[in-house]
C-alpha positions in Angstrom: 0.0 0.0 0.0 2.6 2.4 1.2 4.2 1.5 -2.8 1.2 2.4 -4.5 1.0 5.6 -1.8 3.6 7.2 -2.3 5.1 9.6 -5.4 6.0 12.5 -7.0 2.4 14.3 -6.2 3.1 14.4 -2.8 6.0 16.8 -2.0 7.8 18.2 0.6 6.0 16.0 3.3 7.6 14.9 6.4 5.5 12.0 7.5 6.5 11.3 11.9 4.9 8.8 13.4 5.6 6.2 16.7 7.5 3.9 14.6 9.6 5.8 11.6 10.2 9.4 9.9 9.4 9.7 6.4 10.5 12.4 3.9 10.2 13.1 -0.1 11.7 14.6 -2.9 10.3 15.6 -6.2 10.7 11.7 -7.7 11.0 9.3 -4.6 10.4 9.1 -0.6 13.6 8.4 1.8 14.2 8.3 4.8 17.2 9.0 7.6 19.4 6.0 8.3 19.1 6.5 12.3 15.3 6.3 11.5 15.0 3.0 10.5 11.4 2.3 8.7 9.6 -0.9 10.9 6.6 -1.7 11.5 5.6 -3.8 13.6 2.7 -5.9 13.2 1.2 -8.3 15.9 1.1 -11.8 14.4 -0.1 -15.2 15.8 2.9 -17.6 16.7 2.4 -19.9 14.0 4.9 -21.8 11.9 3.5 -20.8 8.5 4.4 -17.5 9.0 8.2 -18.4 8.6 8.8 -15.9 6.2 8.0 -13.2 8.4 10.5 -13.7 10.5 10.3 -17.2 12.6 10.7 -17.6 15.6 9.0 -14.3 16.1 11.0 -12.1 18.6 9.9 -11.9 22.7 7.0 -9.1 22.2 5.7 -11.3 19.8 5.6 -8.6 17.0 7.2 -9.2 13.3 9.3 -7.1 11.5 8.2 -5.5 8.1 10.5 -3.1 6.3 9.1 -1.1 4.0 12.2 0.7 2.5 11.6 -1.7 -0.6 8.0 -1.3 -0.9 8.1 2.8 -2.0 7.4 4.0 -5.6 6.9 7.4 -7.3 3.0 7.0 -7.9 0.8 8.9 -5.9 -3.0 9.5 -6.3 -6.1 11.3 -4.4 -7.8 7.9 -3.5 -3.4 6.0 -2.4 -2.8 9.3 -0.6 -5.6 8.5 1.3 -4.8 5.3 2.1 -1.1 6.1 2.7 -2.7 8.5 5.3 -4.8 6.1 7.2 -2.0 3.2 7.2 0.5 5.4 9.0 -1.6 8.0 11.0 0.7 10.8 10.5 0.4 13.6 12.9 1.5 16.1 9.7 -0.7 18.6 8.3 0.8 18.3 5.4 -0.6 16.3 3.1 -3.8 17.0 3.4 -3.7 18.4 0.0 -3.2 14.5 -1.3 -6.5 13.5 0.0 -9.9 13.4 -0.7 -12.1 16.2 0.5 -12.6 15.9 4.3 -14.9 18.6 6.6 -13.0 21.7 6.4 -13.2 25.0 9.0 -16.0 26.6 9.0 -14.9 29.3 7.4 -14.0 28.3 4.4 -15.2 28.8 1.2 -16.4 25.6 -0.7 -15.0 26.0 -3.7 -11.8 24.7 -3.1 -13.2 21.7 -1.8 -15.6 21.2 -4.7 -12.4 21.9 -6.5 -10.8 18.9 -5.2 -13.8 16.8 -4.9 -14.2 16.8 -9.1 -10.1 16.3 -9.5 -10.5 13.5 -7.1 -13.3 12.2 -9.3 -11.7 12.2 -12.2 -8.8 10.1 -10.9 -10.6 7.6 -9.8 -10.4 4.0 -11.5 -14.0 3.7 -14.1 -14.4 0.4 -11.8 -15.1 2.8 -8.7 -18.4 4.3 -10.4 -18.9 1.0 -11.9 -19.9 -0.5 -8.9 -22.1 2.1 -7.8 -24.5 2.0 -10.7 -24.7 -1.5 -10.2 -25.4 -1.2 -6.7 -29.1 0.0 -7.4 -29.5 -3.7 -9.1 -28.3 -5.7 -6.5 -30.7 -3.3 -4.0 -33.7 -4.2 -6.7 -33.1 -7.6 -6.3 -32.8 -7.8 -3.1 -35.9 -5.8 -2.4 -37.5 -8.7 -4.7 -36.5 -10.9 -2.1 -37.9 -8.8 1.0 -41.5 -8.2 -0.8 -41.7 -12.3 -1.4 -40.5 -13.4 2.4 -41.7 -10.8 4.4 -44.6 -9.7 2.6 -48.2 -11.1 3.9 -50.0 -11.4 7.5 -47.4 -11.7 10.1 -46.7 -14.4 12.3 -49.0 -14.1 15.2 -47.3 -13.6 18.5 -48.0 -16.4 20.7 -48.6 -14.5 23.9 -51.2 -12.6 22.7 -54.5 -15.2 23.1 -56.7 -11.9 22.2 -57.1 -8.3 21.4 -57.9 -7.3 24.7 -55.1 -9.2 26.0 -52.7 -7.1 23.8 -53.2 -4.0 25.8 -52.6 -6.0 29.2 -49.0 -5.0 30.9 -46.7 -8.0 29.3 -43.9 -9.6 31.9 -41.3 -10.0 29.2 -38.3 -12.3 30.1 -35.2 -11.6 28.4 -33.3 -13.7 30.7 -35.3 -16.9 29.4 -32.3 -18.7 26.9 -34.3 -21.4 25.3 -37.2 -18.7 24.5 -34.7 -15.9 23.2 -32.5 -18.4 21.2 -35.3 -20.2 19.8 -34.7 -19.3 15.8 -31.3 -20.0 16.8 -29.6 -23.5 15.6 -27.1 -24.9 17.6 -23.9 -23.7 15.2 -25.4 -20.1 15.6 -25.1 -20.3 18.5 -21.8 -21.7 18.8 -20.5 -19.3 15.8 -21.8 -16.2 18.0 -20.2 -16.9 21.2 -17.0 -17.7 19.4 -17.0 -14.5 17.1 -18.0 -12.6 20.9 -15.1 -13.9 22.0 -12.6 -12.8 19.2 -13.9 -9.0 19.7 -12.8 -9.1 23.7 -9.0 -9.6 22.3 -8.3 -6.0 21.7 -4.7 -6.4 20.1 -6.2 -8.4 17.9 -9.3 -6.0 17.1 -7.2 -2.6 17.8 -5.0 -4.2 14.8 -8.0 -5.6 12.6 -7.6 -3.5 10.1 -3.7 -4.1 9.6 -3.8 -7.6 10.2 -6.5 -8.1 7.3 -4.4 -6.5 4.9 -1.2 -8.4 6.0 -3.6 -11.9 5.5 -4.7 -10.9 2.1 -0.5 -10.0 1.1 0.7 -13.2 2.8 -2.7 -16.1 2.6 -4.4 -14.6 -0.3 -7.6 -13.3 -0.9 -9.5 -16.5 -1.1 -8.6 -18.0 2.0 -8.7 -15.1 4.0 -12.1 -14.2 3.0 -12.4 -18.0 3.7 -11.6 -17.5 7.1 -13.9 -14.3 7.6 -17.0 -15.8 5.7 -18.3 -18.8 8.5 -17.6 -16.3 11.1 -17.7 -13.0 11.1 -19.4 -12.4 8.1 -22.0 -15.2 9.1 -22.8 -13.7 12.3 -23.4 -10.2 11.2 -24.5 -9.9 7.3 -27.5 -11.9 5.9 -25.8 -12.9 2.5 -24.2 -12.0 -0.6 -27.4 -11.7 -2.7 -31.7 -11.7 -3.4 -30.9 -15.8 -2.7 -28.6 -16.2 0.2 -31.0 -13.5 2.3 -34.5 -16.0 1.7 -33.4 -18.0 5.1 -32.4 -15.7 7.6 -35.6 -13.3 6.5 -37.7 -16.3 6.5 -36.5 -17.0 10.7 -36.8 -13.4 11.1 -40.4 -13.3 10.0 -41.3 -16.5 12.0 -40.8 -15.1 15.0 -42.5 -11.6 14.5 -39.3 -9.4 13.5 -38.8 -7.6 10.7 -36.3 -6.5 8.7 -34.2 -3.1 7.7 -32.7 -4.1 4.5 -29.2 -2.2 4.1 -27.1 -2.8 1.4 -23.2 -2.2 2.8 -21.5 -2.2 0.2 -22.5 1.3 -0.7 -20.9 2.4 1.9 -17.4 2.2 0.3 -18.6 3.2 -3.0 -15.4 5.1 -4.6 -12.9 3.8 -2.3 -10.2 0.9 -2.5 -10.4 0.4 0.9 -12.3 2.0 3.7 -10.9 0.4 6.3 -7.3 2.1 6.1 -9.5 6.0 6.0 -7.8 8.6 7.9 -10.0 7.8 11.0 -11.0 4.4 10.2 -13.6 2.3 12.0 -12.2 3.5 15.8 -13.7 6.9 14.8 -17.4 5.1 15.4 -16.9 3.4 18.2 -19.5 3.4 20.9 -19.3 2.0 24.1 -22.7 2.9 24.9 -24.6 -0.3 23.2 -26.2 1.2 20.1 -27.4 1.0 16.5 -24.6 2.8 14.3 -24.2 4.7 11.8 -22.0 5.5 8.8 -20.6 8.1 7.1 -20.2 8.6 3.4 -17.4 10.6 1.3 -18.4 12.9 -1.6 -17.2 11.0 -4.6 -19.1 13.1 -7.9 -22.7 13.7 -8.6 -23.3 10.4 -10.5 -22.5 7.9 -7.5 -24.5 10.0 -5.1 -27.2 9.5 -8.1 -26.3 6.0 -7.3 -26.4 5.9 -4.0 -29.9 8.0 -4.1 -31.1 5.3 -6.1 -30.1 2.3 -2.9 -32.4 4.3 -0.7 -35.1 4.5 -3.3 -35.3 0.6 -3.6 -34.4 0.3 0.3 -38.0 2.0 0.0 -39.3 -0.4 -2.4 -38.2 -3.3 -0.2 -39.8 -1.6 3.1 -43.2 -0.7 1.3 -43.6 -4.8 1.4 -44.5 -4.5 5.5 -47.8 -3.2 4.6 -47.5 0.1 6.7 -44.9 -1.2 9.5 -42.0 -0.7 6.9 -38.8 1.6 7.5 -36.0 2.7 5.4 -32.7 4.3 6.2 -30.4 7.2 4.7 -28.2 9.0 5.4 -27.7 12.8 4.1 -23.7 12.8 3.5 -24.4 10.1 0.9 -26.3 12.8 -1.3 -23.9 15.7 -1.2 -20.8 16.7 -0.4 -20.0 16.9 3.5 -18.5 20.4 3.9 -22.0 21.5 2.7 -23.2 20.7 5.5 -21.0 21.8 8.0 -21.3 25.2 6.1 -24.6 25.0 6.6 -24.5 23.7 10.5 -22.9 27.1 10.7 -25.1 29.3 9.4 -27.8 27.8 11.5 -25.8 28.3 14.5 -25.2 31.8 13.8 -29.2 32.3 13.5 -29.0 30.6 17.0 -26.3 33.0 18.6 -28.1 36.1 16.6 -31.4 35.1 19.1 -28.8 35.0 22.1 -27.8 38.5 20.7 -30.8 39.8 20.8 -32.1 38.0 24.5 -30.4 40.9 26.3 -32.0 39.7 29.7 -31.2 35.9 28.8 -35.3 34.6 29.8 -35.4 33.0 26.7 -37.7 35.8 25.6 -37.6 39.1 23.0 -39.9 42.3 23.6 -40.4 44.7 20.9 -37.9 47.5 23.1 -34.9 44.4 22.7 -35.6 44.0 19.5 -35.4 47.2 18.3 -32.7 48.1 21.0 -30.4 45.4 19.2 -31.7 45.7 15.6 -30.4 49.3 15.4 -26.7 48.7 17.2 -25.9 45.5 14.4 -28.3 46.9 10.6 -28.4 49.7 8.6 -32.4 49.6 7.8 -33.5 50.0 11.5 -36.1 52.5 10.5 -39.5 52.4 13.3 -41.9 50.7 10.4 -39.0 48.5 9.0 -38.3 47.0 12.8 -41.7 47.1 13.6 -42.8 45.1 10.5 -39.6 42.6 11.0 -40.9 42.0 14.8 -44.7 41.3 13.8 -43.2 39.0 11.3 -41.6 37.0 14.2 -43.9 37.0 16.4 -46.3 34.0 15.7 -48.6 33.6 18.3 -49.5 37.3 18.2 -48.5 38.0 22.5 -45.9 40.9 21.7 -43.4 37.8 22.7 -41.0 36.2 20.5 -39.1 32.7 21.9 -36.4 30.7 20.4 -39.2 28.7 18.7 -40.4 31.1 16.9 -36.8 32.5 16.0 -36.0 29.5 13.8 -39.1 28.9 13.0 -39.4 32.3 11.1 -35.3 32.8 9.6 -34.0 30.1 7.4 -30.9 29.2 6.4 -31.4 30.8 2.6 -32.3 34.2 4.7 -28.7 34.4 5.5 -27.1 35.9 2.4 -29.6 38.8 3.0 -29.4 39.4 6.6 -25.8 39.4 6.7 -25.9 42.4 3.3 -28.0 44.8 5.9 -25.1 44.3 9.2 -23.4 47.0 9.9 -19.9 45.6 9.9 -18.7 42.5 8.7 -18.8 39.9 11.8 -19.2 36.3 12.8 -22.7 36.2 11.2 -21.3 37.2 7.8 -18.9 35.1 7.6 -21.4 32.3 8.0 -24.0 33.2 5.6 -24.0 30.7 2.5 -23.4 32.1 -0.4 -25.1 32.3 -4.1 -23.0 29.1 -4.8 -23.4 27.1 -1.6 -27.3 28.1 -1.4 -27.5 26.0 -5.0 -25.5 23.0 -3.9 -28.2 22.8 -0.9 -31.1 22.4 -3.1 -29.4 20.5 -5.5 -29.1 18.0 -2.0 -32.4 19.0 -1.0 -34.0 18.1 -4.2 -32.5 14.2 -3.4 -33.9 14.2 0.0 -37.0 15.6 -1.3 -37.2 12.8 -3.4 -36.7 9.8 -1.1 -39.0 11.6 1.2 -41.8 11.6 -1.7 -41.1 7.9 -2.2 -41.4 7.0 1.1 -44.5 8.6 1.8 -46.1 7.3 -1.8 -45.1 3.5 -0.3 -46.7 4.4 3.1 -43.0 3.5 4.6 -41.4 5.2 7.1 -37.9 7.2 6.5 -35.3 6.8 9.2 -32.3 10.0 8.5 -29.6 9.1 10.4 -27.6 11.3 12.9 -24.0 12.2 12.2 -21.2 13.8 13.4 -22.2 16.8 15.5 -20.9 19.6 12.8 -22.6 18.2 10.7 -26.1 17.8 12.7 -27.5 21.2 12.8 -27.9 21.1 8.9 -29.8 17.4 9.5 -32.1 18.6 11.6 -33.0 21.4 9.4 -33.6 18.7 6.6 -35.8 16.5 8.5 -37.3 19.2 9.9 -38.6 21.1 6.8 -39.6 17.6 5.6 -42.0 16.9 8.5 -43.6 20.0 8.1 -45.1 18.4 4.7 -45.1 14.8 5.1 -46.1 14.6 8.5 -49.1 15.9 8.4 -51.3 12.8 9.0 -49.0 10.2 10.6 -45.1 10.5 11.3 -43.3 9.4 8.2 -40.2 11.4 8.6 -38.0 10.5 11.4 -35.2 12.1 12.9 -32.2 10.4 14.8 -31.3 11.8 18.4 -27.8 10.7 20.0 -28.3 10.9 23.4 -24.3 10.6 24.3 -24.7 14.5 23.2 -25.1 17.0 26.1 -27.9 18.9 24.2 -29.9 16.3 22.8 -32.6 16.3 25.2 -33.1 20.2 24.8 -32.8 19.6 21.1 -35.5 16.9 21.4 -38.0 19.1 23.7 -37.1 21.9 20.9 -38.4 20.1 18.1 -41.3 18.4 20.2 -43.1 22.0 20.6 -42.0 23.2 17.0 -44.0 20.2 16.1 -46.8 21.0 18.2 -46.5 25.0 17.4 -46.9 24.0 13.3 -49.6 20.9 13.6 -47.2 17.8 12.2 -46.8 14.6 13.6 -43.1 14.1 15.3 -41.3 10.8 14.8 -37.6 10.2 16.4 -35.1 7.0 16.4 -33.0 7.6 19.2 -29.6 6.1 19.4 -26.4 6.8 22.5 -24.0 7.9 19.5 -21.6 6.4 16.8 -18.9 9.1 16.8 -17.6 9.3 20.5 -14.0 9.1 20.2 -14.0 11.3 17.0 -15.9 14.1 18.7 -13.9 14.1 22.2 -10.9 14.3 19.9 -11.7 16.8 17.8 -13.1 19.0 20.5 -10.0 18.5 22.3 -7.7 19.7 19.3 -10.5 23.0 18.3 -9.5 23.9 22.3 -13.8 23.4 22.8 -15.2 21.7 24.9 -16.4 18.1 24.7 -20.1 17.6 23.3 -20.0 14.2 24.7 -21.6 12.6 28.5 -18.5 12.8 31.2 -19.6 8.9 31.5 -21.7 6.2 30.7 -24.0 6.4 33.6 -25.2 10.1 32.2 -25.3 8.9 28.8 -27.9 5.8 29.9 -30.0 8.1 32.2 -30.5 10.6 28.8 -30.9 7.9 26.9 -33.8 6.8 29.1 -35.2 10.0 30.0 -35.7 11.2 25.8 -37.6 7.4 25.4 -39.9 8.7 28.2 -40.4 12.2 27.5 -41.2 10.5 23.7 -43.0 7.8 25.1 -45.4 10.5 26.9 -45.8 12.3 23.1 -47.1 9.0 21.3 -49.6 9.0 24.4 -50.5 12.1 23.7 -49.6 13.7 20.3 -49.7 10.5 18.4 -45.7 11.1 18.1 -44.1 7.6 17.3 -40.3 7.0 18.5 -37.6 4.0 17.5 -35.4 2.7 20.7 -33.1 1.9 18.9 -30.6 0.2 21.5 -29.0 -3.3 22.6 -28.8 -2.6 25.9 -31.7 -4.6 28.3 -32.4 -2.2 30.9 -33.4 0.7 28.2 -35.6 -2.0 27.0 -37.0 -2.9 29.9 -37.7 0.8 30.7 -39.6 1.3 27.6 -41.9 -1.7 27.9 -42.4 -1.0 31.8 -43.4 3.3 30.5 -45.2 1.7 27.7 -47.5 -0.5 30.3 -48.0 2.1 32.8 -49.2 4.7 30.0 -51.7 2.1 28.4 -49.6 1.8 25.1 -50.3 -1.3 23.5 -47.3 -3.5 21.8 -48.5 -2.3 18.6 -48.6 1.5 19.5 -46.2 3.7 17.7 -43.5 2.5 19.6 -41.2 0.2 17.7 -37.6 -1.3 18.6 -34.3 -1.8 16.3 -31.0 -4.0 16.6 -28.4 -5.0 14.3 -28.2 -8.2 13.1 -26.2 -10.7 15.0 -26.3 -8.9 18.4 -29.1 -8.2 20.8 -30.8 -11.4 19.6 -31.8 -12.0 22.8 -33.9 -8.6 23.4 -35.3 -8.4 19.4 -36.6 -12.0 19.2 -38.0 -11.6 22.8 -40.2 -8.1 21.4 -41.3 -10.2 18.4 -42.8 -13.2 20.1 -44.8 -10.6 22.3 -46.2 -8.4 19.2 -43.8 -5.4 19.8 -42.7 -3.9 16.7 -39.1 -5.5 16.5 -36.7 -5.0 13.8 -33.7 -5.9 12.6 -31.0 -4.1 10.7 -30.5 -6.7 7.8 -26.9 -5.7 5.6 -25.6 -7.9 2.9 -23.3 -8.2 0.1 -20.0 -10.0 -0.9 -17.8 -10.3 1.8 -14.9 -8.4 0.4 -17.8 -5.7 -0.1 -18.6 -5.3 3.4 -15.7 -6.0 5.2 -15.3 -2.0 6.4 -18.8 -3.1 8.2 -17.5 -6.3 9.6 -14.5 -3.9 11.1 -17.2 -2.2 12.7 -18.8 -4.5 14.2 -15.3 -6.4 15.7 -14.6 -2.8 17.3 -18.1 -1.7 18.5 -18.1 -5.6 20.1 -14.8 -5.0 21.7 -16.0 -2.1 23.3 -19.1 -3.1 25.0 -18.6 -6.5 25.2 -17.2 -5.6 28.9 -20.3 -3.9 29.9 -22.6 -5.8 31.9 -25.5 -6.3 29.2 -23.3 -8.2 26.8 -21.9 -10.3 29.3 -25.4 -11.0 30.5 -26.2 -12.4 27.0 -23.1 -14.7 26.3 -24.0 -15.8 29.8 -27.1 -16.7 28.3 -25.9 -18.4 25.1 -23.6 -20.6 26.9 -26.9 -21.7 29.3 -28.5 -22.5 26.2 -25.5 -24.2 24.7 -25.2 -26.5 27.5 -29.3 -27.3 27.3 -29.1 -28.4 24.4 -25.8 -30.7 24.1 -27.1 -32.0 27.4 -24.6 -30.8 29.9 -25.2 -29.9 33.0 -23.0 -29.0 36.1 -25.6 -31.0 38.6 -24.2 -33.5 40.9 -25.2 -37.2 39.6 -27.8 -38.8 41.9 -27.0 -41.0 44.6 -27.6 -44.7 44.6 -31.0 -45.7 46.1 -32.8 -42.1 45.9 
């Protein structure tokens, strides 16, 4: 990799990292003598790896030098991969890589810029496979209509309707009832792939060590290796046939499925396990469905990609009204957009702080105008008058931070910042003619998927991301509720609760609902990005948008389902827990009981496939809305998935919920091959 890395493009870089120094000319990379280029690569003891130096020396590490590995070839898509395998600390060569989220500041040009000469050196294979991708979705979809379509299996603890608004005493604890779909080699498989994630050299190093298997073993045995385990465990199959069985299990016992084709997630890269952040970058310790995150590649593979979601749609509008469907926003755009636009909404924020002199949350007419005539030109009596009437909706003389964003969008920007007096924070932040075009170029492909969605009577789940880029994702869903949720929630937002402000945020949007007469519907999730956005605060000198600990990211967790649990009571809201972690769960069904919400009210649950078994399969038998994120593809396709999933496991597999359920699988394990640890009898009794 570093061979096909490295090159002429890429000049005057000094790459320093723990193990070597690099540096480059104009026509080759070197490197000082007293700097000796190793790395070192934990490998297991085993004789056929002889050629990597055997016996291996005491820390158990080989040797690899890669002073004969170098070349003068250097592209956009290598540099980033260069990048990723070395983790340099150097600024420099950001130029060599693909366009990442940029300051604020910034103008997008340079980015688009970069984006389009990135594009057009990439192999024809990279947008190859994304027009293909909307095939393989079609097929699959196919599939989903055919297995999952029809009456659903009838839970078995429901005898009658009235029964099925009775409190249920759900046991999650019960083995042979949670692993029921389960054969005995799933079982097996999944306790053994659990165990893999809990060695963390070995998962800390995943992405390394596949590479290094693929060089030394080969392709074809190393996906070999990965296919009856880790692959089996955690994707459905390669294709519309492979899927049939595990849907077909899934629908016997009253869950449904998510369908989510990975391999669009590393459409137009080689690799994207060796990105610049890689799959540590996601890693949640607090048990929860993930997320990804999608690079800007060129407009025909996020045509591509826009055309996944629209037959993940497809495939969902076979649940007969219980369907949902996934995106997310960075796959139809290009990221720095966003944050751009995250920006300029925040500046409409801190413009309401400006103008809240007394800080109640509150503006009269006398701060208004008071403010209005220190920071614009036009602050004529009728022109501030006329502006104030315009902002105040419910007619009290009153305005609140509702009604503040409510009334300024982010195209109002441009405008407002044209009447300031001087040139400030505000101004820099207004989009411009150019970046106001790229958003509804984006806008018009959410628009779309939204349309689709609500034409299949299928719900649309727009995942959360990182937090600079959240603002401008909560704008989106929001101005899509306000016309498709009219009637019934069809447009769902995603809430990570590891965020400090996400319950404000969440009570924010609840009365915005209420205030414009739409329906609110919310998946809420812990977080994907924690060790991303400590970091990054940390290097921006800000402070960290993430829970101190666990413990205050559970009890937010739990206090948003209840505060949402109360609004499908009462506002016919409807909310996803999304969340493999029992006592949330258990929470939920206990609020949902004491509030007289049926199984079947609104409130629906989601896991990923292969973990949480125990707590979806549960829901299902009992006639709670269960579902299950269901990826598939080849296995070299979604192997930056299968990363995730070693990593994510590795972290929470410590907590006290995951060892709960491997508890559980071994019970059931022994059940079943008829072992037991009780004392045999004695003679004569």
């Amino acid at each position: 990799m570093l061979r096909d890395a490295a090159g002429p493009q890429c000049r005057g870089i000094t790459l320093q990292t723990p193990f070597f120094r690099l540096s480059n000319s104009a026509t080759h990379w070197s490197y000082p003598q007293r700097h000796k280029p190793f790395l070192w690569l934990p490998v297991f003891p085993a004789p056929r790896l002889r050629p990597f130096a055997w016996p291996p020396p005491p820390s158990l590490h080989a040797r690899v030098s890669i002073s004969s590995i170098v070349r003068p070839q250097c592209s956009p898509r290598r540099a980033a991969m260069l990048h990723a395998l070395l983790r340099p600390q150097a600024a420099g060569l950001a130029p060599c890589l693909r366009p990442a989220p940029a300051a604020a500041a910034l103008s997008l040009s340079r980015a688009i810029t970069a984006a389009a000469s990135a594009s057009a050196a990439a192999e024809p294979a990279v947008v190859e496979a994304a027009v293909r991708a909307p095939a393989r979705m079609e097929e699959a979809a196919a599939v989903v209509a055919e297995v999952m379509g029809g009456e659903p299996v009838p839970p078995p603890a429901l005898a009658s309707p009235e029964e099925a608004h009775q409190p249920l005493k759900l046991r999650f604890d019960d083995p042979k009832e949670a692993f029921r779909a389960k054969s005995t080699l799933d079982i097996l498989r999944q306790l053994l792939v659990f165990q893999a994630c809990k060695i963390r050299p070995l998962v800390t190093n995943a992405d390394a060590l596949l590479g290094w298997s693929k060089r030394v073993l080969g392709d074809r045995l190393t996906y070999g290796l990965i296919r009856p385990t880790f692959y089996k465990q955690f994707v459905a199959g390669e294709d519309a046939v492979s899927i049939q069985p595990p849907l077909r299990k899934m629908k016997a016992s009253g869950v449904r499925a998510i369908l989510d084709y990975a391999a669009v997630e590393c459409m137009g890269r080689e690799d994207d396990v060796e990105q610049e952040e890689g799959p540590k970058s996601r890693q949640a310790p607090q048990d929860t469905v993930l997320v990804r995150t999608y690079e800007y590649e060129n407009e025909r593979v996020c045509d591509a990609r826009m055309s996944v979601f629209l037959k993940s749609i497809e495939a969902a509008h076979s649940a007969e009204g219980q369907g949902f469907a996934a995106i997310k926003v960075t796959a139809l755009g290009l990221p720095t957009l966003l944050e751009r636009t995250s920006n300029s909404l925040l500046a409409i924020r801190d413009l309401f702080r400006r103008f809240d002199t007394d800080s109640n949350g509150h503006l009269t007419q006398g701060e208004f105008d008071q403010v209005y005539s220190e920071l614009f030109v036009d602050d004529t009596p009728e022109r501030m008058d006329q502006l104030f009437r315009s902002l105040d909706v419910s007619k009290k003389g009153m305005v609140d931070y509702v009604d503040w964003i409510s009334r300024i969008s982010v195209m109002d920007t441009q405008l407002i910042a044209s009447r300031c007096r001087s040139r400030g924070p505000f101004a820099e932040a207004a989009l411009n003619d150019e970046e106001q075009k790229l958003l509804r170029n984006m806008m018009a492909r959410v628009e779309r998927l939204a349309q689709a969605a609500a034409d299949a009577d299928v719900r649309l789940l727009i995942d959360a991301e990182h937090s600079y880029f959240q603002p401008a994702i909560d704008n989106t869903v929001t101005e899509l509720q306000r016309k498709y949720n009219r009637g019934a929630p069809r447009i769902y937002n995603t809430i990570q609760c590891y965020l400090r402000d996400s319950h404000s945020r969440l009570l924010t949007e609840l009365e915005r609902a209420r205030r414009e007469n739409y329906k609110y519907g919310v998946k809420l999730v812990r977080g994907a990005y924690m060790v991303l956005e400590r970091q990054r605060a940390q290097d921006m000198g800000h402070p960290s948008p993430i829970h101190n600990t666990v413990a205050d990211t559970h009890a937010n967790y739990n206090e948003c389902v209840r505060e949402m649990l109360r609004c499908v009571a009462s506002e016919g809201a409807e909310v996803m827990v999304a969340s493999h972690n029992q006592r949330s769960i258990e929470l939920a069904t206990y609020h949902m009981a004491a509030l007289g919400l049926p199984p079947s009210s609104g409130v629906y649950f989601g896991q990923l496939l292969g973990m949480a078994d125990h707590l979806t399969y549960t829901l299902g038998a009992h006639g709670y809305g269960a579902y299950k994120y269901v990826p598939f593809g080849k296995v070299e396709e979604v192997m930056p998935y299968l990363l995730r999933r070693a990593q994510e496991n590795s972290a929470i597999l410590a907590g006290e919920a995951v060892a709960g359920e491997m508890a559980m699988l071994r019970a059931e394990l022994r059940r079943r091959l008829g072992l037991t640890l009780q004392p045999p009898l004695a003679e004569g009794s």
